[in-house]
mmCIF file of the N, C-alpha and C atoms, coordinates in Angstrom:
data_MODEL
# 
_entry.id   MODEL 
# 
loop_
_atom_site.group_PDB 
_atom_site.id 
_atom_site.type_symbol 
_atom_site.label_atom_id 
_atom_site.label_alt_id 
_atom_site.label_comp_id 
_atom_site.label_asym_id 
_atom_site.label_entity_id 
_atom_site.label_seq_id 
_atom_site.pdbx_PDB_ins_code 
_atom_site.Cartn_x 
_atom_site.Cartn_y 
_atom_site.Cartn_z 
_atom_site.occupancy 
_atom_site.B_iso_or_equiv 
_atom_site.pdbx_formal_charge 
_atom_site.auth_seq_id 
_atom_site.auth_comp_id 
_atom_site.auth_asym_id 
_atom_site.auth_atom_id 
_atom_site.pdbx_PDB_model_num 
ATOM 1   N N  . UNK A 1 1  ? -41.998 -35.661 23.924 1.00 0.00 ? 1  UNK A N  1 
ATOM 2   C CA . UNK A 1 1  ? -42.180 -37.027 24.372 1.00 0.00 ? 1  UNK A CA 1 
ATOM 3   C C  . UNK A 1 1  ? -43.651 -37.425 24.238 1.00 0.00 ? 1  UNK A C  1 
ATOM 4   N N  . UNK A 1 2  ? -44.605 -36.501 24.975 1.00 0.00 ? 2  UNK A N  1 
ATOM 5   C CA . UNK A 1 2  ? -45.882 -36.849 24.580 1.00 0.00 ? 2  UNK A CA 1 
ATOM 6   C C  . UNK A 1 2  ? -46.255 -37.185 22.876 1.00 0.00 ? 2  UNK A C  1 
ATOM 7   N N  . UNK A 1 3  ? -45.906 -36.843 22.156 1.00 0.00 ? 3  UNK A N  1 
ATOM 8   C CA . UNK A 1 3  ? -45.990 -36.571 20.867 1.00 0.00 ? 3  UNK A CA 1 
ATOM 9   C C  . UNK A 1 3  ? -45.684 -37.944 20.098 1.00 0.00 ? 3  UNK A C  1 
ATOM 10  N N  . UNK A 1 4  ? -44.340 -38.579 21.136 1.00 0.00 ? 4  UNK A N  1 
ATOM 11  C CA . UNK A 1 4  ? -44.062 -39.676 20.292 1.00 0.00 ? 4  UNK A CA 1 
ATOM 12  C C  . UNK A 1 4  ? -44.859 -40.997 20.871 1.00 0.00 ? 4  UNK A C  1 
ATOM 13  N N  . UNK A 1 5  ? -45.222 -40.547 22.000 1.00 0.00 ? 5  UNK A N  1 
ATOM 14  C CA . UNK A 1 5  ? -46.278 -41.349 22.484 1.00 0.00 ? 5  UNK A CA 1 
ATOM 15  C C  . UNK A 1 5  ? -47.665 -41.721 21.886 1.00 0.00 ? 5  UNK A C  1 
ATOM 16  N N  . UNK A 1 6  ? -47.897 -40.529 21.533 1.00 0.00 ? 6  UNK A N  1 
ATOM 17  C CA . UNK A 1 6  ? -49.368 -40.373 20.296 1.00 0.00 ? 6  UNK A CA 1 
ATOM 18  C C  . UNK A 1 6  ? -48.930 -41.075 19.052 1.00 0.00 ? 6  UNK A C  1 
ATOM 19  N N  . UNK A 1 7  ? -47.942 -40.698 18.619 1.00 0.00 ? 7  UNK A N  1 
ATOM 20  C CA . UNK A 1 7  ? -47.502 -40.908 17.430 1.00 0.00 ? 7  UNK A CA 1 
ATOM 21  C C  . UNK A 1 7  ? -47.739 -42.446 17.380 1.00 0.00 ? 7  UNK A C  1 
ATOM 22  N N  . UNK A 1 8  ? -46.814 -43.366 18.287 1.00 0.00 ? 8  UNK A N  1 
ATOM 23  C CA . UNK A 1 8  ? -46.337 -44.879 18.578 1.00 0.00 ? 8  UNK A CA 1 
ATOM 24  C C  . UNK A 1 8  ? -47.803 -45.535 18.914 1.00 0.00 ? 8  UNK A C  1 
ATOM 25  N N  . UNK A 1 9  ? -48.477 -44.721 19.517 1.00 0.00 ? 9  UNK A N  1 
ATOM 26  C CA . UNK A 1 9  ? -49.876 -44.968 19.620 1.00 0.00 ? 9  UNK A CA 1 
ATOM 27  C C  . UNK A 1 9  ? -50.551 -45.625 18.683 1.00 0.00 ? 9  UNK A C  1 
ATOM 28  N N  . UNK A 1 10 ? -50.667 -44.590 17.983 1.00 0.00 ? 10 UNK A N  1 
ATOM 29  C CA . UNK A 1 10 ? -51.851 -44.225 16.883 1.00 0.00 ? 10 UNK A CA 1 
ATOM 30  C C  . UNK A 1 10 ? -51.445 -45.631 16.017 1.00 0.00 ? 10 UNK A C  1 
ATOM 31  N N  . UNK A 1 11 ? -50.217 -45.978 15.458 1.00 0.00 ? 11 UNK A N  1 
ATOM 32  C CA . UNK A 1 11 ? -49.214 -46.625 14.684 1.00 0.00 ? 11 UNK A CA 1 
ATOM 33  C C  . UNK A 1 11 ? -49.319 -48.108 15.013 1.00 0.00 ? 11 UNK A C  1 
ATOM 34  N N  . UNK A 1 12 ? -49.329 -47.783 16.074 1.00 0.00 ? 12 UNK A N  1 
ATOM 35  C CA . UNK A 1 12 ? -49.660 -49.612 17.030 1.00 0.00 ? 12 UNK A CA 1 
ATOM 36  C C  . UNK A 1 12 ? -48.294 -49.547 17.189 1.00 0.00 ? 12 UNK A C  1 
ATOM 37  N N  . UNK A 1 13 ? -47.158 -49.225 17.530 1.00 0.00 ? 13 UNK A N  1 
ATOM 38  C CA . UNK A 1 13 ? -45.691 -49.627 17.646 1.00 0.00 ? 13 UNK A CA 1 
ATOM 39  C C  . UNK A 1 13 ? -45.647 -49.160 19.606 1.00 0.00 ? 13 UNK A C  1 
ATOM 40  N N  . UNK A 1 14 ? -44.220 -50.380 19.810 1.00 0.00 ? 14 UNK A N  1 
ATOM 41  C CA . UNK A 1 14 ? -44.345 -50.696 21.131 1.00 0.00 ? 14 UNK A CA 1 
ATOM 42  C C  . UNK A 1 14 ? -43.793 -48.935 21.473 1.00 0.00 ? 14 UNK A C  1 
ATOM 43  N N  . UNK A 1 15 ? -43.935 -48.730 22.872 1.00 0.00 ? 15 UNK A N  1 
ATOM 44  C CA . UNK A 1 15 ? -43.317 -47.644 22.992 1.00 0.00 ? 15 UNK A CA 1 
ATOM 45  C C  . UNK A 1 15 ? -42.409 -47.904 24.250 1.00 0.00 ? 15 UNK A C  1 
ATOM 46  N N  . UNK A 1 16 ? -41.610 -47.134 24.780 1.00 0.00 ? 16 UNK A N  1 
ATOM 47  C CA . UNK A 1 16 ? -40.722 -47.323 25.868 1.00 0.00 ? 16 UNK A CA 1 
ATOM 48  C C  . UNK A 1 16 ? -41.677 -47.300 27.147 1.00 0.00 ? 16 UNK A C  1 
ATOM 49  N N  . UNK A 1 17 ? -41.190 -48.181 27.855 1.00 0.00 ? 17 UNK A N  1 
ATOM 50  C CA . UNK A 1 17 ? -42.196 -48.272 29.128 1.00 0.00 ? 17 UNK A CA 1 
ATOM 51  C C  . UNK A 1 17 ? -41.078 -48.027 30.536 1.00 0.00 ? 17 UNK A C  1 
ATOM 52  N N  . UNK A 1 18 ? -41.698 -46.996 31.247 1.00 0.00 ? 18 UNK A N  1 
ATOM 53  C CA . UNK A 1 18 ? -41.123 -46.632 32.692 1.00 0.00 ? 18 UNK A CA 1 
ATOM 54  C C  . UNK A 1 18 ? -41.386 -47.457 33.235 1.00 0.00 ? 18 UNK A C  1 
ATOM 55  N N  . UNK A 1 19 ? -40.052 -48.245 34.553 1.00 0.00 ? 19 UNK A N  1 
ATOM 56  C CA . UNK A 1 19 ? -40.677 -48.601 35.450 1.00 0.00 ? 19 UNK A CA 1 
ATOM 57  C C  . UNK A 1 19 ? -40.180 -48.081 36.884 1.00 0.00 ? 19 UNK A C  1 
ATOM 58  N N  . UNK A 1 20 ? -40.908 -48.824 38.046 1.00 0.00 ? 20 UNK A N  1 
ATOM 59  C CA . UNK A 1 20 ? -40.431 -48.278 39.337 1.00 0.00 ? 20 UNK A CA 1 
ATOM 60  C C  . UNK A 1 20 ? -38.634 -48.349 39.510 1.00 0.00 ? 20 UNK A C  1 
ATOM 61  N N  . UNK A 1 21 ? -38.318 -47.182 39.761 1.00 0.00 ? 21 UNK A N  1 
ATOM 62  C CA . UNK A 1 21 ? -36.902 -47.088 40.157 1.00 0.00 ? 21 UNK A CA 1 
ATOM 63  C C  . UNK A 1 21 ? -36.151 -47.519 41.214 1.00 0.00 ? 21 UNK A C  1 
ATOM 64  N N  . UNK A 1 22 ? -35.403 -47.895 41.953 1.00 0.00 ? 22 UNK A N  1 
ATOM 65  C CA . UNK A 1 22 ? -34.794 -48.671 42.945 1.00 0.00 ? 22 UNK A CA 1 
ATOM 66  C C  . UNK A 1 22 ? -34.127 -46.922 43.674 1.00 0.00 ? 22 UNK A C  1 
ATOM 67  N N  . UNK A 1 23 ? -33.954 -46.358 44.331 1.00 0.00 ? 23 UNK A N  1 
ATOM 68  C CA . UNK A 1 23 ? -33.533 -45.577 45.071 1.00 0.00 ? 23 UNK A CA 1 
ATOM 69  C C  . UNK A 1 23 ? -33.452 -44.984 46.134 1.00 0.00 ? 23 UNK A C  1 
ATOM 70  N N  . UNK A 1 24 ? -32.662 -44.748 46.875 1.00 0.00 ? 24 UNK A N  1 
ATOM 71  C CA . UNK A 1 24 ? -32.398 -44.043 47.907 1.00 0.00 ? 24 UNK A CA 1 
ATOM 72  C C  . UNK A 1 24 ? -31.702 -43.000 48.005 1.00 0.00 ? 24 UNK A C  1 
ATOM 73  N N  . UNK A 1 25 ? -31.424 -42.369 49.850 1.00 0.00 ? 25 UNK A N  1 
ATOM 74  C CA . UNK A 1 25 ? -30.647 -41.349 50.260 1.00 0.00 ? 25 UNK A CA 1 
ATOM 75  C C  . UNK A 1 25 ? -29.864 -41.676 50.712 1.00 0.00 ? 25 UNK A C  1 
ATOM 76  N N  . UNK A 1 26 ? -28.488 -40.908 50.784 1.00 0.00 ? 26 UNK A N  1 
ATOM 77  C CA . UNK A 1 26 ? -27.373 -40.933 51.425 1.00 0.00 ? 26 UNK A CA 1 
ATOM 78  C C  . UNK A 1 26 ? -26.698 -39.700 51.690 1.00 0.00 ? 26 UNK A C  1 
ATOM 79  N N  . UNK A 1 27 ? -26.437 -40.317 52.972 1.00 0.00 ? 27 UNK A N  1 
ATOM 80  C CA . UNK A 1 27 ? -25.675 -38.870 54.133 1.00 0.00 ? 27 UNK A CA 1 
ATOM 81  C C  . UNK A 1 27 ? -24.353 -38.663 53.543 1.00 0.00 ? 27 UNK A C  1 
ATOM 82  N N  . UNK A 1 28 ? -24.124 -37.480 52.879 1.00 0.00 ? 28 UNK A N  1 
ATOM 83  C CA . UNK A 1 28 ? -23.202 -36.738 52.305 1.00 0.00 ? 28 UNK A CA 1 
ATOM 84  C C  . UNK A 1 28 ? -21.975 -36.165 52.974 1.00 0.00 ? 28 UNK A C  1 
ATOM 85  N N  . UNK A 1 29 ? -22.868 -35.346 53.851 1.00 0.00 ? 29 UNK A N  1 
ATOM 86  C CA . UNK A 1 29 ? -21.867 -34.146 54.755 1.00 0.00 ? 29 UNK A CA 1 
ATOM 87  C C  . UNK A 1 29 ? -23.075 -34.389 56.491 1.00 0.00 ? 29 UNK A C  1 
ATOM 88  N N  . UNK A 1 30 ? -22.792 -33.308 56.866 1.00 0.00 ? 30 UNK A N  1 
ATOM 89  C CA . UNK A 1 30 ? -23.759 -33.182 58.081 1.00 0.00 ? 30 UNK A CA 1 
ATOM 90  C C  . UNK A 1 30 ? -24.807 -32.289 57.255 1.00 0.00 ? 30 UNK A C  1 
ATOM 91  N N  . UNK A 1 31 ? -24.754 -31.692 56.662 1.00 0.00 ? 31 UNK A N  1 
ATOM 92  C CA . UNK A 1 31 ? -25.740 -30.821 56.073 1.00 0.00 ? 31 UNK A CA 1 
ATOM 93  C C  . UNK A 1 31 ? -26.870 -31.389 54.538 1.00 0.00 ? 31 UNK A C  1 
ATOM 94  N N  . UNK A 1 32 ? -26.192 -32.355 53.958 1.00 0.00 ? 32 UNK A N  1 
ATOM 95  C CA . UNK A 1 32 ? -26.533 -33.121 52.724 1.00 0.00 ? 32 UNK A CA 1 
ATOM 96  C C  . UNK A 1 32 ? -26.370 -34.098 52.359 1.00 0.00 ? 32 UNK A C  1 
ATOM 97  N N  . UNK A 1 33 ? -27.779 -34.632 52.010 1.00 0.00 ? 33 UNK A N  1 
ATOM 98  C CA . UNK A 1 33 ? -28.336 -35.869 51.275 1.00 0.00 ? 33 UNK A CA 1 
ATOM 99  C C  . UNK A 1 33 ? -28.372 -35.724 49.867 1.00 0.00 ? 33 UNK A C  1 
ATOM 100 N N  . UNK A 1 34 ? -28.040 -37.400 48.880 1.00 0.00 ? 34 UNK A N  1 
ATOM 101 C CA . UNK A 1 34 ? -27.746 -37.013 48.145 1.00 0.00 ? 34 UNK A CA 1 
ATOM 102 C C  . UNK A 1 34 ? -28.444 -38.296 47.445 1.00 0.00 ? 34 UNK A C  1 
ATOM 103 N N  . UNK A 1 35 ? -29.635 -38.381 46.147 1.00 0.00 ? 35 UNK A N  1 
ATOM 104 C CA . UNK A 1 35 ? -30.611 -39.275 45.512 1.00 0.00 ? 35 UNK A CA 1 
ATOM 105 C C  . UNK A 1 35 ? -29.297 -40.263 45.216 1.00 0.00 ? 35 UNK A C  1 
ATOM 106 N N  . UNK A 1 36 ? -29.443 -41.545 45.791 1.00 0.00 ? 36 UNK A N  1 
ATOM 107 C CA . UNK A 1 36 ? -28.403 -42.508 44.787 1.00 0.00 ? 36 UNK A CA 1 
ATOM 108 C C  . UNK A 1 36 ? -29.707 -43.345 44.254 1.00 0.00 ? 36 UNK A C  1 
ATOM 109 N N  . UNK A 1 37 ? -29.264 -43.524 43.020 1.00 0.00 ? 37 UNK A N  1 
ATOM 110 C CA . UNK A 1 37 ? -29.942 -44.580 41.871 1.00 0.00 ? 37 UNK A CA 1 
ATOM 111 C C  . UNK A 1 37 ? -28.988 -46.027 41.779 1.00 0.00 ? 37 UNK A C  1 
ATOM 112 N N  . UNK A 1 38 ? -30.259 -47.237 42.178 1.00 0.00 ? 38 UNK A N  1 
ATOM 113 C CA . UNK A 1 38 ? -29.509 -48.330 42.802 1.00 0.00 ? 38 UNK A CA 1 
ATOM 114 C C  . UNK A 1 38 ? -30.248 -49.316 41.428 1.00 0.00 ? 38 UNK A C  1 
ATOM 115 N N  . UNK A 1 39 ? -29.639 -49.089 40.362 1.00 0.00 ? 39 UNK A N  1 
ATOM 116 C CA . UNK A 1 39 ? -29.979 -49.965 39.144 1.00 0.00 ? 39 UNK A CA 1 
ATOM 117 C C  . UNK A 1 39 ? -29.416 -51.682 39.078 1.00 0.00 ? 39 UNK A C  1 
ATOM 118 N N  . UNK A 1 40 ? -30.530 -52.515 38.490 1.00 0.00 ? 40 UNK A N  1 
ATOM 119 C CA . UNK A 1 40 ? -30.357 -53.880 38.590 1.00 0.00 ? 40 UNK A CA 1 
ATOM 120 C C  . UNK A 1 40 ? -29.809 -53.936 37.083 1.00 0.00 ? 40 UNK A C  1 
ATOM 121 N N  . UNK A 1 41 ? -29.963 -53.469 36.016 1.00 0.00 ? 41 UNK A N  1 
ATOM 122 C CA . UNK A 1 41 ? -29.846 -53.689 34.541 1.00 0.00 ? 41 UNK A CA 1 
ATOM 123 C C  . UNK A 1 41 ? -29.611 -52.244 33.856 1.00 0.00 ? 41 UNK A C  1 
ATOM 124 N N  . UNK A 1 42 ? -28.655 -52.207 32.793 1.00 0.00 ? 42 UNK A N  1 
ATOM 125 C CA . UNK A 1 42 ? -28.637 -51.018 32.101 1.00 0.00 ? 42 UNK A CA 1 
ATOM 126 C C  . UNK A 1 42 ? -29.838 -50.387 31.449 1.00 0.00 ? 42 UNK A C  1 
ATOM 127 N N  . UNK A 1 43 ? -31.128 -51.015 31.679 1.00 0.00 ? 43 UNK A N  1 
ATOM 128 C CA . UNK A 1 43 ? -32.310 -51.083 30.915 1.00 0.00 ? 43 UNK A CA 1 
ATOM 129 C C  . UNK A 1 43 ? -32.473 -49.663 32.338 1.00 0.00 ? 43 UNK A C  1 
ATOM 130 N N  . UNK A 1 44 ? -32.228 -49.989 33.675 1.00 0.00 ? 44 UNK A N  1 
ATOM 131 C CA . UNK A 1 44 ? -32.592 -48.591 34.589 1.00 0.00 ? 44 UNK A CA 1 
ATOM 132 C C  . UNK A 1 44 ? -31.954 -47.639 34.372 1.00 0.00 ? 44 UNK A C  1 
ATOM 133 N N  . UNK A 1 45 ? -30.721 -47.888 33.896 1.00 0.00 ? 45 UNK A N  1 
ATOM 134 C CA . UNK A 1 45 ? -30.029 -46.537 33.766 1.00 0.00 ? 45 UNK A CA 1 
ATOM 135 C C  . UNK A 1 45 ? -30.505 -46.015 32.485 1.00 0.00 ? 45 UNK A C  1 
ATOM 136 N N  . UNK A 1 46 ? -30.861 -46.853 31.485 1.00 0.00 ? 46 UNK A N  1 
ATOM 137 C CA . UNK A 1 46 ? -31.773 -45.739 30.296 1.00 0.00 ? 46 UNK A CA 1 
ATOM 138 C C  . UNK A 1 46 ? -33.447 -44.885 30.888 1.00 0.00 ? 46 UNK A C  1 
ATOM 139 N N  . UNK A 1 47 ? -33.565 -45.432 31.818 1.00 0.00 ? 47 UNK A N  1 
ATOM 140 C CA . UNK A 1 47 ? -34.958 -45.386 32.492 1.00 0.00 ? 47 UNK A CA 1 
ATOM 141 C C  . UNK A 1 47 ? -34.758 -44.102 32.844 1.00 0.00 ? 47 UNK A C  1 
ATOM 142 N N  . UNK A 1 48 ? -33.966 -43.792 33.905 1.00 0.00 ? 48 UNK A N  1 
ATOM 143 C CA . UNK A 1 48 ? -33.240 -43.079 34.814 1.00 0.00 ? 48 UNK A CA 1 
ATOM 144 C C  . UNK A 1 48 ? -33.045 -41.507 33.889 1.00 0.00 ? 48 UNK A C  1 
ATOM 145 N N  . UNK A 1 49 ? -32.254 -42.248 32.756 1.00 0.00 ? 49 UNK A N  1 
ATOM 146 C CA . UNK A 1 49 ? -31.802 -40.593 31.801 1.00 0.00 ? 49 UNK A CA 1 
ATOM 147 C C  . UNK A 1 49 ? -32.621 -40.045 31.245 1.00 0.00 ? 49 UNK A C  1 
ATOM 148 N N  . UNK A 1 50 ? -33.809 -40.993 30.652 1.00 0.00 ? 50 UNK A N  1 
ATOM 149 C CA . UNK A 1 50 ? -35.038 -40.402 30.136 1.00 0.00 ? 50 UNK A CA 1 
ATOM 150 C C  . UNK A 1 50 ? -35.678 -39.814 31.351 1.00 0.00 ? 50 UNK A C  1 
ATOM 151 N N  . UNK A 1 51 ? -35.940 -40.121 32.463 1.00 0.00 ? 51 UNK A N  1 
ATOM 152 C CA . UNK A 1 51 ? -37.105 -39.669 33.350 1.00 0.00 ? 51 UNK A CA 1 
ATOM 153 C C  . UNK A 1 51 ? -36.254 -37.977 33.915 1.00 0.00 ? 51 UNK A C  1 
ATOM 154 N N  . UNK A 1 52 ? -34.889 -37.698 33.734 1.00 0.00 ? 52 UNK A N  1 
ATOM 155 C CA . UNK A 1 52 ? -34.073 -36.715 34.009 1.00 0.00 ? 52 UNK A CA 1 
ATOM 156 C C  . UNK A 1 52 ? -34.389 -35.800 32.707 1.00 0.00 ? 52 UNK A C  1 
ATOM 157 N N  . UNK A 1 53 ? -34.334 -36.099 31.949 1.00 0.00 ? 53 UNK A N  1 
ATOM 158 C CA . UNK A 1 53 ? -34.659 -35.299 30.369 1.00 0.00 ? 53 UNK A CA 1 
ATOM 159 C C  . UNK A 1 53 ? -35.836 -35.002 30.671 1.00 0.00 ? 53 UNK A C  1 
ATOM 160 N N  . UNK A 1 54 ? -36.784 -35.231 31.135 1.00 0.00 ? 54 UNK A N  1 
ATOM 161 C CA . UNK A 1 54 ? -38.336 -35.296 31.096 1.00 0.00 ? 54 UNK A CA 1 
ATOM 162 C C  . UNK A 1 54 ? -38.487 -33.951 32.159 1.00 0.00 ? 54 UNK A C  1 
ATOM 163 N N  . UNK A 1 55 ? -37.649 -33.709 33.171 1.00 0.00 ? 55 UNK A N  1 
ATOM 164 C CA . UNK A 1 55 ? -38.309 -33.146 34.386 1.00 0.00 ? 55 UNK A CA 1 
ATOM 165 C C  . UNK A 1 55 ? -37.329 -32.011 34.035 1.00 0.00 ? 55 UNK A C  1 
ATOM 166 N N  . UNK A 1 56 ? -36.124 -32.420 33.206 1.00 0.00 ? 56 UNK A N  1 
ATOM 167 C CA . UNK A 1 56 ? -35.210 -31.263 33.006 1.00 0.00 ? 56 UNK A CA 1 
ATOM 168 C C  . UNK A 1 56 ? -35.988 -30.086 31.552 1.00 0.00 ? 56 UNK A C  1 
ATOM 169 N N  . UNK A 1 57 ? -36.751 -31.048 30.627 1.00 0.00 ? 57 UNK A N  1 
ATOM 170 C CA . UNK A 1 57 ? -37.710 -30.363 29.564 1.00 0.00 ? 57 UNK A CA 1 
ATOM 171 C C  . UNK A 1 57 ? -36.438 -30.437 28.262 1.00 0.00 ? 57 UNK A C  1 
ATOM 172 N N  . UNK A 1 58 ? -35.716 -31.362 28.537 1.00 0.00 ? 58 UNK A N  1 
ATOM 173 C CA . UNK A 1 58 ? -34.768 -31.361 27.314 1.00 0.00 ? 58 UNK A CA 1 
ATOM 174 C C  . UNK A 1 58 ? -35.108 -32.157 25.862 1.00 0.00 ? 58 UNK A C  1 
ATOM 175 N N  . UNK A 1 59 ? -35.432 -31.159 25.240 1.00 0.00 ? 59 UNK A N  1 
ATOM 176 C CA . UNK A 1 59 ? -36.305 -31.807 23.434 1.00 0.00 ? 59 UNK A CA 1 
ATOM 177 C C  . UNK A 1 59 ? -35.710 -32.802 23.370 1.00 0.00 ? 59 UNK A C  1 
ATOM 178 N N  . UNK A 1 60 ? -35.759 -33.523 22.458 1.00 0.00 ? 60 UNK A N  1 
ATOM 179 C CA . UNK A 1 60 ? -35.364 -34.904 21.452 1.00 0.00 ? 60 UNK A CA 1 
ATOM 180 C C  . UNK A 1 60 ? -35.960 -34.656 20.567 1.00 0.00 ? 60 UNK A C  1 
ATOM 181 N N  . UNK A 1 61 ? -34.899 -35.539 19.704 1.00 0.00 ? 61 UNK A N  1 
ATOM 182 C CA . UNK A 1 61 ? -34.863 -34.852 18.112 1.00 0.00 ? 61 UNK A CA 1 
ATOM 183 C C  . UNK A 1 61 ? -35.392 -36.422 17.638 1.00 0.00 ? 61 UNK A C  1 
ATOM 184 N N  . UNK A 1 62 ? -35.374 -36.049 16.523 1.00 0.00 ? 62 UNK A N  1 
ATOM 185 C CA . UNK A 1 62 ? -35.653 -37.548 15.536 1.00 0.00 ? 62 UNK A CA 1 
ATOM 186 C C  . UNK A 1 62 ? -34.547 -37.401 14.777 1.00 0.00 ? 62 UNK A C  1 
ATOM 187 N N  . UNK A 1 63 ? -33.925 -38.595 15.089 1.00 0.00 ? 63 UNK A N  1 
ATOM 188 C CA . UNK A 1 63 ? -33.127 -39.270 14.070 1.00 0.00 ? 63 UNK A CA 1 
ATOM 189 C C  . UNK A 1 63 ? -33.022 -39.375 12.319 1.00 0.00 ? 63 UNK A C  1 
ATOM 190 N N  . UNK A 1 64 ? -32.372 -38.645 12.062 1.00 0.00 ? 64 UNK A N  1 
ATOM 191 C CA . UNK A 1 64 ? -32.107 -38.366 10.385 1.00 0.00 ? 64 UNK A CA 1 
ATOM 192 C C  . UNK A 1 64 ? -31.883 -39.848 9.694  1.00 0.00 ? 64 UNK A C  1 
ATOM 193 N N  . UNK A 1 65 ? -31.044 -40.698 10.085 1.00 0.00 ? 65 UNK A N  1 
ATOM 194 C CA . UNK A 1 65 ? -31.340 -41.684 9.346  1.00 0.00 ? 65 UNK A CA 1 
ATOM 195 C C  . UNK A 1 65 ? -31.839 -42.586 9.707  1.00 0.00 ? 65 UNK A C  1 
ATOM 196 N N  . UNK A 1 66 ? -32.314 -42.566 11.119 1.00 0.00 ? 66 UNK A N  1 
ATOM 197 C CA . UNK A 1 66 ? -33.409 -44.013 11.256 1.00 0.00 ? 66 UNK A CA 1 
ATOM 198 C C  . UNK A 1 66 ? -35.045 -43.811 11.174 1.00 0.00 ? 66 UNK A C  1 
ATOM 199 N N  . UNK A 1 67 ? -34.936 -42.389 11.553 1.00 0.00 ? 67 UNK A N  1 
ATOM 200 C CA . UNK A 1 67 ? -36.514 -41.924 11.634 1.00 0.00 ? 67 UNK A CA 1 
ATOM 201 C C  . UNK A 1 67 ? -37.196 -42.370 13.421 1.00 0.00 ? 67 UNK A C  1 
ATOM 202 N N  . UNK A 1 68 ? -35.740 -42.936 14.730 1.00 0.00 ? 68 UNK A N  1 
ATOM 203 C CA . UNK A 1 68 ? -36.349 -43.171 15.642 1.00 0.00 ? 68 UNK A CA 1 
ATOM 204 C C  . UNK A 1 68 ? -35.917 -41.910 16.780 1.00 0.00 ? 68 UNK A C  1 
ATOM 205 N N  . UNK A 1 69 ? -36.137 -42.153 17.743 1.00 0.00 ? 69 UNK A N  1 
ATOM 206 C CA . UNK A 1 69 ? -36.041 -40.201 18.580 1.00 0.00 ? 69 UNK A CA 1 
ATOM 207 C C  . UNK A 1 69 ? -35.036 -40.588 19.319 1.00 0.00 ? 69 UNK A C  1 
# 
């Protein structure tokens, strides 16, 4: 990810921009809480899967026929 950041950089091309997430907790059991993600636009839920890929360390590839990741 850093990489395509440099890359999009260097290039002048826009890059994907994080923003603040909408979320809370919720009482599960007596014992567990559980992160709910409270999205206004499908634009958070792409937010959301990238920032999970990121903390999970899951690569991304580049795209064979578009050349985008």
């Amino acid at each position: 990810m850093t990489a395509y950041y440099l890359e999009a950089e260097q290039a002048g091309k826009d890059v994907f921009r994080f923003r603040p997430q909408k979320m809370s907790y919720e009482l599960m059991s007596r014992e567990t809480f559980a992160e709910v993600l409270c999205p206004d636009t499908v634009y958070d839920l792409i937010d959301y899967h990238l920032r999970e890929c990121l903390k999970r360390k899951i690569k991304m590839r580049r795209c064979k026929n578009c050349g985008g990741v």
